[in-house]
C-alpha positions as CSV (number, residue, x, y, z in Angstrom):
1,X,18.7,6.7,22.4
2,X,16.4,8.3,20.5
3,X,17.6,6.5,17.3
4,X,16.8,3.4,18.9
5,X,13.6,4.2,19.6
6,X,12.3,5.4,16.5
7,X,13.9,2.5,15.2
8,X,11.4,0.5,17.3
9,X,8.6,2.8,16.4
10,X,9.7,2.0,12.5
11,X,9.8,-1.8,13.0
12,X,6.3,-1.7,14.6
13,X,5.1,0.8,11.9
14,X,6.7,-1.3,9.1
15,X,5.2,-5.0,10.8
16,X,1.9,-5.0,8.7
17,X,3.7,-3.7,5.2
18,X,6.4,-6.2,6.3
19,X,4.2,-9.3,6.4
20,X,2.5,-8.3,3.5
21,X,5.6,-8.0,2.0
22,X,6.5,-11.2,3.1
23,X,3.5,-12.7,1.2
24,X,4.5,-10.8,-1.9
25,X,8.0,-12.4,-1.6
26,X,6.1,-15.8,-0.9
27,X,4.9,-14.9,-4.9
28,X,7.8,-14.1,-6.5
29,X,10.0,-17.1,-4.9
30,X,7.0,-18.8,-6.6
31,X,6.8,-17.1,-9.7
32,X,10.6,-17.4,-10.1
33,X,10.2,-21.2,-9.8
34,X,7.3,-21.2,-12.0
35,X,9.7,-19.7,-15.2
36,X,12.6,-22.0,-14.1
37,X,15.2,-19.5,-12.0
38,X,16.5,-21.8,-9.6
39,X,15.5,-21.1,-5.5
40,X,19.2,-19.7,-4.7
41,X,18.9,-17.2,-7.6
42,X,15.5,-16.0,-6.3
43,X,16.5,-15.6,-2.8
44,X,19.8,-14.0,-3.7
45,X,17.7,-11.5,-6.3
46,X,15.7,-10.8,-3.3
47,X,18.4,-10.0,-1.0
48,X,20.5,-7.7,-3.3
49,X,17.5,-6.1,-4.8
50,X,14.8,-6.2,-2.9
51,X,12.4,-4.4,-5.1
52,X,9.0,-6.1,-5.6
53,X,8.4,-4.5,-8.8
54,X,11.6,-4.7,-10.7
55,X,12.1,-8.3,-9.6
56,X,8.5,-9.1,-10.8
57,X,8.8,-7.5,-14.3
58,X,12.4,-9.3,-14.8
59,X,10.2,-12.5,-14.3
60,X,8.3,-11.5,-16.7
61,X,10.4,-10.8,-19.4
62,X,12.6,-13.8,-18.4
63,X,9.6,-15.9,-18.5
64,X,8.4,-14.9,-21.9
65,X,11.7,-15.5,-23.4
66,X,13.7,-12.1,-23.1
67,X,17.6,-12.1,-22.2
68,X,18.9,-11.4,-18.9
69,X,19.8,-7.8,-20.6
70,X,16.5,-6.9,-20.9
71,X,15.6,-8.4,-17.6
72,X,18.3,-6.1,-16.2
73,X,17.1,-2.9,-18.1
74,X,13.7,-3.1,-17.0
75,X,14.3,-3.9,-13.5
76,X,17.0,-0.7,-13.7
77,X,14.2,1.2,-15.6
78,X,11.7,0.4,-12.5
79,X,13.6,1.6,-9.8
80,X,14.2,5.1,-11.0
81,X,12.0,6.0,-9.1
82,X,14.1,6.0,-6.4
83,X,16.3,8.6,-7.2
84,X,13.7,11.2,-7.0
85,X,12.8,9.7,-3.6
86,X,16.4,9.4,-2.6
87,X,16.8,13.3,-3.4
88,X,13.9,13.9,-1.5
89,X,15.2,12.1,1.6
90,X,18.4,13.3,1.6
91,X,18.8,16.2,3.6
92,X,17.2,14.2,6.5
93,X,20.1,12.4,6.4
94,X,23.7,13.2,8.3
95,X,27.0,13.1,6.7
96,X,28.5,13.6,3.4
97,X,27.3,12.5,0.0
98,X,28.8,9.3,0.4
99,X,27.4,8.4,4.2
100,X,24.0,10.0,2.9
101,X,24.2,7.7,-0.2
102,X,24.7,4.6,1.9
103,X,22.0,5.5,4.3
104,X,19.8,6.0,1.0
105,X,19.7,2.6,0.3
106,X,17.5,1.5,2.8
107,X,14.4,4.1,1.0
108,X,11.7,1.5,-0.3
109,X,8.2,2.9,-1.2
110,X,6.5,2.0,2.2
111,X,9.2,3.2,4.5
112,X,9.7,6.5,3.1
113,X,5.8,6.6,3.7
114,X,6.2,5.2,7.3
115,X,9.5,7.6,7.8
116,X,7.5,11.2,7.4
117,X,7.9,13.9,10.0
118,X,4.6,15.8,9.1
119,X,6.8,18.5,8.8
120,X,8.3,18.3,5.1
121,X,11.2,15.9,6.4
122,X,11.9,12.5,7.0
123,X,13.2,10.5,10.4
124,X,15.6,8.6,9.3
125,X,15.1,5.7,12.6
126,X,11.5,5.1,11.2
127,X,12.6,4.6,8.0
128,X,15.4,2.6,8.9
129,X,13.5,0.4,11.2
130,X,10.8,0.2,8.8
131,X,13.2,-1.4,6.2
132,X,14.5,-3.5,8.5
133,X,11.7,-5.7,9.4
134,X,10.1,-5.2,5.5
135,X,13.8,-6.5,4.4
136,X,13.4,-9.2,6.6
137,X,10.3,-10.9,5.7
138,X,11.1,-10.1,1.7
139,X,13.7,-12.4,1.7
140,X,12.2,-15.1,4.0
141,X,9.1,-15.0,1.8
142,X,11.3,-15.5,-0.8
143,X,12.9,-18.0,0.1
144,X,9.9,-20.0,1.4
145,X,8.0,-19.8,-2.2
146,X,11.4,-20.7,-3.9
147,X,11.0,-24.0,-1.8
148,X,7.2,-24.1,-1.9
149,X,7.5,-23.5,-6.0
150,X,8.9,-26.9,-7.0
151,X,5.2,-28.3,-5.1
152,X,3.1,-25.5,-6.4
153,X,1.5,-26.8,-10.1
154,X,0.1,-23.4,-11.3
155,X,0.6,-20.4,-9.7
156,X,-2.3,-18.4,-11.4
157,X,-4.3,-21.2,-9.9
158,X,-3.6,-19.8,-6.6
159,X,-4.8,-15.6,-7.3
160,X,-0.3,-15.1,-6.7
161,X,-0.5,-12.8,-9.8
162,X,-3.0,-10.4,-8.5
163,X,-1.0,-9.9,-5.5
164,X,1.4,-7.0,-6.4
165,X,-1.6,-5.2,-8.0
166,X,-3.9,-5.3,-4.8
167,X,-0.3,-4.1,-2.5
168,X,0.4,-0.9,-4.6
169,X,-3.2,-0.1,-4.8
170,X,-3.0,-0.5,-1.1
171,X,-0.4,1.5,-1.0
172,X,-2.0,4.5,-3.1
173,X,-5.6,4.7,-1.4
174,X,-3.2,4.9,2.1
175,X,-1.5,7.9,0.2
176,X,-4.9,9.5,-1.1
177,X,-5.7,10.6,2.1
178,X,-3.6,13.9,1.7
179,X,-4.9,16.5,-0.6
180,X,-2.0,17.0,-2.8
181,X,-1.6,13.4,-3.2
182,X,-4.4,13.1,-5.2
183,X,-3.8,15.4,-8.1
184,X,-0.4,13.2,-8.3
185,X,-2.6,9.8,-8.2
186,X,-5.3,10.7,-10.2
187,X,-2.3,12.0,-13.1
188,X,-0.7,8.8,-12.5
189,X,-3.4,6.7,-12.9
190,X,-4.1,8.7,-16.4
191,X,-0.8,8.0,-17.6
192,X,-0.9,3.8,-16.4
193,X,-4.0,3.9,-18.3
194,X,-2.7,5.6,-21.3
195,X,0.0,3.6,-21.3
């Protein structure tokens, strides 16, 4: 029972990141129009990825001319990240490496924000309910700007490729608000500007 209802409390917690989501989707089912991937592949990208970020920069080397190899590494090279997170998650999960690997897969960047205990843990209904809905409304979007892409002329036109930049900055001024977070964001934003 309690499951359940942190799973509600994650699904509510996760509505606002989920509809943004869903607008990012809306972009990238777009985007993925725009540099000719056909709608099924988009939504099916969506669905077995769903990672904003690696899915946007393999549009973008698939849209400047690079190999679905390259595509691949980068979007490999993006998510990373969650390995670290995943570790981090972990021992807030039950079962053995293999159940605790399969419940890891549901760790996206808002969630694992959403899914915090306060006290240097995780609960793993909030995350799970936060995924849920954010899942949900990632592939819808996706799907709906794969349709809407073939009657969109240019996308740019539209603001669709400032969208991913305004959600993670979202994302980081939400995480400034603790005091070791900032350290971290201020050297991350060193090292994006370096680089």
């Amino acid at each position: 029972h309690r499951m359940r209802g942190t799973f509600r409390a994650g699904v509510r917690a996760g509505l606002p990141f989920a509809v943004a989501g869903g607008l990012l989707a809306t972009s990238f089912g777009v985007l993925a129009r725009d540099v000719g991937m056909p709608a099924w592949a988009a939504v099916l990208m969506s669905a077995i990825v769903f990672a904003g970020s690696a899915q946007i920069a393999s549009l973008t080397i698939i849209g400047a001319g690079g190999g679905l190899g390259a595509a691949l590494g980068a979007a490999a090279l993006m998510n990373s990240r969650f390995l670290p997170m995943g570790i981090a998650f972990a021992p807030s999960l039950p079962g053995g490496p293999l159940a605790r690997a399969a419940q890891g897969q549901t760790v996206v960047d808002v969630s694992l924000v959403v899914a915090r205990d306060g006290q240097g843990g995780y609960d793993r209904g909030l995350l799970f309910g936060s995924s849920a809905i954010q899942y949900a409304t990632w592939v819808s979007g996706t799907a709906a700007g794969a349709i809407a892409g073939s009657l969109i002329g240019d996308p740019e036109a539209l603001g669709l490729d400032a969208i991913y930049p305004a959600f993670f900055l979202a994302l980081m001024i939400g995480e400034l608000r603790g005091g070791r977070a900032k350290g971290v964001a201020a050297a991350g934003a060193l090292i994006a500007l370096a680089l």
